[in-house]
N, C-alpha and C positions, 0 to 999 in steps of 0.2 A: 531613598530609592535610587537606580544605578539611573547613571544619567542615561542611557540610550532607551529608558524607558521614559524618561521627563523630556522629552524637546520638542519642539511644538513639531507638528506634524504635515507634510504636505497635503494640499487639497485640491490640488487642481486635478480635473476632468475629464479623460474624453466627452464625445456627446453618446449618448445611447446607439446601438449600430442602426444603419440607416434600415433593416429591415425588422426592427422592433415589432412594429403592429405584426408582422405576420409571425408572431409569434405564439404558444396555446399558452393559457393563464399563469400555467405553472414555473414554464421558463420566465415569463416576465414577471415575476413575483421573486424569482431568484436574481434578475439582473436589477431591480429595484432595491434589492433585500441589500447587495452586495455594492451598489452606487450608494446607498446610504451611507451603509460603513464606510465607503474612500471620503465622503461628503463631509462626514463625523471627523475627520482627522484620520480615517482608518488607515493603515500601509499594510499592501498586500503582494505578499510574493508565491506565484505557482511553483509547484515541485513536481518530478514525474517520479523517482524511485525511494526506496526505503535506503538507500547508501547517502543521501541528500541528509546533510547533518545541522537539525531540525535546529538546537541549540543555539546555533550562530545565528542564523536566522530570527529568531526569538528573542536573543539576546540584543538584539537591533532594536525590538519593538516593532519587530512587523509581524503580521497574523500570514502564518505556512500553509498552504491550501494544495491541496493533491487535483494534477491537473491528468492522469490517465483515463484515457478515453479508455469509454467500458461499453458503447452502443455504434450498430452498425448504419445509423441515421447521416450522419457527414460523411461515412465511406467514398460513396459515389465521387463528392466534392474531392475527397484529398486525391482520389483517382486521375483526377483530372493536372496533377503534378508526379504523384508517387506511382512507384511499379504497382499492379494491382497484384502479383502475388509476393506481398510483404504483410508482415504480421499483422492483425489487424488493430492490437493496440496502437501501434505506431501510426496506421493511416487514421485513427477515431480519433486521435489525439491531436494529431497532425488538423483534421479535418475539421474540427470544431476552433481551431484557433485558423483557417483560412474560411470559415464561413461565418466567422463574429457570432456564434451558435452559444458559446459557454460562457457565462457569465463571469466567471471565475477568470478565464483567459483574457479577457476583455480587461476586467479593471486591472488583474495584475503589472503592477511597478516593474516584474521581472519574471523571468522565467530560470529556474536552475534545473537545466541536465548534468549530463553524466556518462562516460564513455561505457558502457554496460556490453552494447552491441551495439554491431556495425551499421545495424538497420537504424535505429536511435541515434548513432552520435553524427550520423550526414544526413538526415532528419531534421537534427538541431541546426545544420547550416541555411536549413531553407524558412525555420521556424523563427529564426533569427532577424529575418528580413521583414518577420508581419508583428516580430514582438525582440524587444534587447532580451537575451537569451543568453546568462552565464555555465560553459559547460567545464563540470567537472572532471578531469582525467584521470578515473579510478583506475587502479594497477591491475594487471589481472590474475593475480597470486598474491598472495600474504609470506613466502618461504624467504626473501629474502629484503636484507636489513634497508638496502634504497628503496625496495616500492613502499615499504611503510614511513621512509620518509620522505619521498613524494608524494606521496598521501596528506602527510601533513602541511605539507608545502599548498598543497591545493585548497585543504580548508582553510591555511593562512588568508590564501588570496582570495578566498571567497568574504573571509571577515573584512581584511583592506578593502574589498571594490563596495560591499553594503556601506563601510564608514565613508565611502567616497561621493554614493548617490545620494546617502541621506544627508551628509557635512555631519557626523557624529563619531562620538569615539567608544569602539565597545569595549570594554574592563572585563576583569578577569570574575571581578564582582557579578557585572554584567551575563558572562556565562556560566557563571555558579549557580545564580535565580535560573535558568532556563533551567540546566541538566536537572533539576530539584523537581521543579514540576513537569517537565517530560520522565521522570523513573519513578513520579506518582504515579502521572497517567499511564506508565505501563505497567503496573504494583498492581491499579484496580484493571487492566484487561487481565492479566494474569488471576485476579481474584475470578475472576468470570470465567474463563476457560478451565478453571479447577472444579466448575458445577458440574463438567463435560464428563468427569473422572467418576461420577457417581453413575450407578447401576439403578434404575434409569440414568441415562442426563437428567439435567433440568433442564435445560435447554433446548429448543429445536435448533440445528446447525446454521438453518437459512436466517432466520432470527438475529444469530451469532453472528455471523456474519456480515449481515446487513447491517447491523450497528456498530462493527469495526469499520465497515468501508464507508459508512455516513461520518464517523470522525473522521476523516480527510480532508471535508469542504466545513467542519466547523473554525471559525474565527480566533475561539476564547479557549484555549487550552484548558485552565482553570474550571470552567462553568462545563466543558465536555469531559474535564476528569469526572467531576461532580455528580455528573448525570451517570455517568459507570458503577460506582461507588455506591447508588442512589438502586442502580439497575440491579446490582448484584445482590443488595442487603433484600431489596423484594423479592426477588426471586428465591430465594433461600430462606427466607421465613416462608415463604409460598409453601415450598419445599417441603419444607418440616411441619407444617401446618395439614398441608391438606395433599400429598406426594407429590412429584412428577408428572406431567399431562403430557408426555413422553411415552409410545407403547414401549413396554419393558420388553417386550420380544421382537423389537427394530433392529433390526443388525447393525453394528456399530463400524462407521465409516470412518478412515480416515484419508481429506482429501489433499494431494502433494503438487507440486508442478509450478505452473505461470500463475502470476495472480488471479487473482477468482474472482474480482469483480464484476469484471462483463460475463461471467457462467455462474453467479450464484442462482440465477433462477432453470437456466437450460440444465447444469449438474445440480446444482446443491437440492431443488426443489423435487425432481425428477428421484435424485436419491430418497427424499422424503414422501413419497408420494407411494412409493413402491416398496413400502418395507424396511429401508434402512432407516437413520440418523447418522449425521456428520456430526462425529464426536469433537472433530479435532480439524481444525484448519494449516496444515503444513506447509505454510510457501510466506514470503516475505513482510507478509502482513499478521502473521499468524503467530505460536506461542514462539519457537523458536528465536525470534526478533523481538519479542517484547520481553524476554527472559534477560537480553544483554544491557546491560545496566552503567550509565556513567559512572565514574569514580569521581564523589560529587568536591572529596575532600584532596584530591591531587595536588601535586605544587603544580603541575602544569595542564591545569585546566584542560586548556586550547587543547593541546596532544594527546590526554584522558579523552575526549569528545572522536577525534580523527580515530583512536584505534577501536572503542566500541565501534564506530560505522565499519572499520575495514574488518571485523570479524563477522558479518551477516552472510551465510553460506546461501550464495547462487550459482547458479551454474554458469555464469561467466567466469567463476575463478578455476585456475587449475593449478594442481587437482583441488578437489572440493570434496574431501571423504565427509569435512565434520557431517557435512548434509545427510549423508546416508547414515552416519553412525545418529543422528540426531534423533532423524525418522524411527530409525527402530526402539531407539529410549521411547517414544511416544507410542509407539504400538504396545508396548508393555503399559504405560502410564494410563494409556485410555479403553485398555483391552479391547485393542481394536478386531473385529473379523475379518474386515479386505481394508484394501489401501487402491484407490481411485486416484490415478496422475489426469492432470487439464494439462495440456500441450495446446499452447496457439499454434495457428499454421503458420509455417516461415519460422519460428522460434528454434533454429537451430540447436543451440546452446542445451535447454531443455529435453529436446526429442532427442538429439545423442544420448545425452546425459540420463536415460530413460530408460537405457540395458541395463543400464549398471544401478540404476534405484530396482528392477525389476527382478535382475540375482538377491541383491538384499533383501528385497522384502520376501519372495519364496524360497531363497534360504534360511528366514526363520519361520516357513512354514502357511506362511498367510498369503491368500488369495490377489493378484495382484491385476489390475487392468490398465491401459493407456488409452485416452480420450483426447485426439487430435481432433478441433475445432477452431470455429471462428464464431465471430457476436453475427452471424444472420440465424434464422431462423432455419434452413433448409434441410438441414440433418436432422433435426427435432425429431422425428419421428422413427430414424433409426438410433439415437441414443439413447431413448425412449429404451426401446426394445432390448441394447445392452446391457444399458446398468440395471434392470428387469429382471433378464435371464442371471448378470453376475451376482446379483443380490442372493438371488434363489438356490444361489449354490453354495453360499458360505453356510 
């Protein structure tokens, strides 16, 4: 087995945060769940983006845990340092690692950002102060030959500072085993977003969704492939057994933008409530990013790992066509009716970048909307009403 997977493991502890008890069941059941594992030998490192190149990390023997705030409950708190009109993942995220709130934040050994945006990467200066905070300086275009080898420069030094904290040495061994079971685990989401492609789905999208974004806080790469794999094979005998529990007259969504975690249930639910189905999930977490695949058998590992992350199309890069041209492969792939963009508020990058998804998709004819929000509750009732009237007219 590669060594950085065999060396004995640190154990030491914070204490539990001094506001424990006022906590409800469920968070203390997660900060309990998650001091077990550090207790166990566990090593755990937070991540905030999909450009965070999971491999390295893995290849260390520490368990990758996604650390984006998705609830408006710490807002208030990170207010109390950050501008209030900034994106609100940034201040939930922000917010739950200055109010010892997330469990996940708490025990993590480290945190890895990444220069995405401007609101995030002076974010990380102040995140840095309440947790060690390694940030990555992703390029912001792929067209020319240095920013992709500053890219690789950057996951070097991200592999060098992990061999530095733990005292271990990672091998190329070492990142051969991750890239293998990370392009399993995205073989079996890819098997699952293929039920999407059937007239019905099989799938409800909120569903979908919900069990992508719950593999972010799982430990065991392995045992969360497993459960995919596990998901897919039921659903599909389901399927063929007894049909889709999908109305077949749901308008077929597909939805694009900022990640959808903190809106699965304000859009995703909202779309399913009122006649649609989200067939297709279009944003970083979604098939597009689990389609790009390590080259597991490269001579150069390390640099095979750095250029799958630098091809994931966001909107911080420019330009960023593949995104658009991706989008519409997908509209054909899931024969979609409309395309629903999520814009956080402040998400500059996105809401620009929003004309130009919005020519694409009604120049090939499909109904298109933009849903600029944030994780409170306050608009609820006119986005209600939108996505309602825009469902109704595809």
């Amino acid at each position: 087995m590669p060594e950085a997977l065999t060396r004995p493991r640190t154990t030491a502890l914070p204490p539990l945060p001094r506001t424990f008890e006022e906590f409800n069941e469920q968070r203390k059941a997660s900060f309990i769940k998650v001091k077990d594992f550090k207790q166990g030998g566990g090593r755990l490192i937070g991540y905030l983006c999909s450009y965070t190149p999971l491999e390295i990390i893995e290849a260390a023997g520490v368990s990758a845990v996604g650390l984006c705030g998705t609830s408006d409950e710490v807002i208030p708190a990170a207010e109390e340092v950050l501008p209030a009109n900034l994106c609100p993942l940034i201040k939930s995220t922000y917010g739950f690692a200055y109010s010892q709130k997330c469990p996940f934040t708490y025990f993590s050994d480290l945190i890895v950002g990444e220069t995405t945006c401007d609101g995030k990467k002076k974010m990380y200066e102040l995140l840095n102060e309440l947790k060690p905070t390694h940030v990555l300086h992703l390029p912001q275009s792929r067209a020319r030959t240095y920013e992709r080898e500053g890219w690789y420069e950057e996951c070097r030094l991200l592999k060098e500072h992990l061999e530095e904290i733990y005292g271990i040495t990672i091998t190329d061994d070492d990142l051969r085993v991750a890239a293998r079971q990370r392009n399993r685990l995205r073989r079996a989401q890819l098997a699952l977003f293929s039920l999407q492609e059937q007239q019905p789905p099989v799938i409800s999208g909120v569903e979908l969704m919900s069990t992508m974004f719950a593999g972010t806080f799982n430990f065991d790469v392995a045992a969360y492939t497993e459960s995919l794999e596990k998901l897919y094979e039921e659903r599909r005998a389901e399927a063929v057994k007894n049909g889709s529990k999908v109305d077949p007259t749901a308008k077929r969504v597909l939805i694009t933008g900022c990640p959808v975690g903190g809106v699965i249930n304000k859009i995703g639910r909202t779309v399913e409530t009122n006649g649609g189905v989200i067939v297709c999930q279009d944003d970083c977490a979604g098939e597009r990013t689990a389609r790009m695949m390590v080259d597991e058998d490269a001579d150069d590992i390390l640099r095979a790992i750095a250029d799958r992350y630098l091809e994931i199309n966001c909107a911080v890069m420019t330009p960023n066509e593949g995104r658009f041209e991706n989008t519409l492969g997908m509209i054909e792939k899931y024969h979609v009716d409309g395309v629903i963009e999520s814009v956080l508020q402040a998400c500059h990058p996105f809401n620009v970048e929003s004309s130009k998804m919005e020519r694409a998709v009604e120049g090939k004819g499909v109904p298109y909307m933009k849903i600029e929000t944030d994780y409170s509750s306050g608009d609820q009732g006119q986005i209600d009403t939108r996505i309602a009237a825009f469902i109704e007219t595809l």
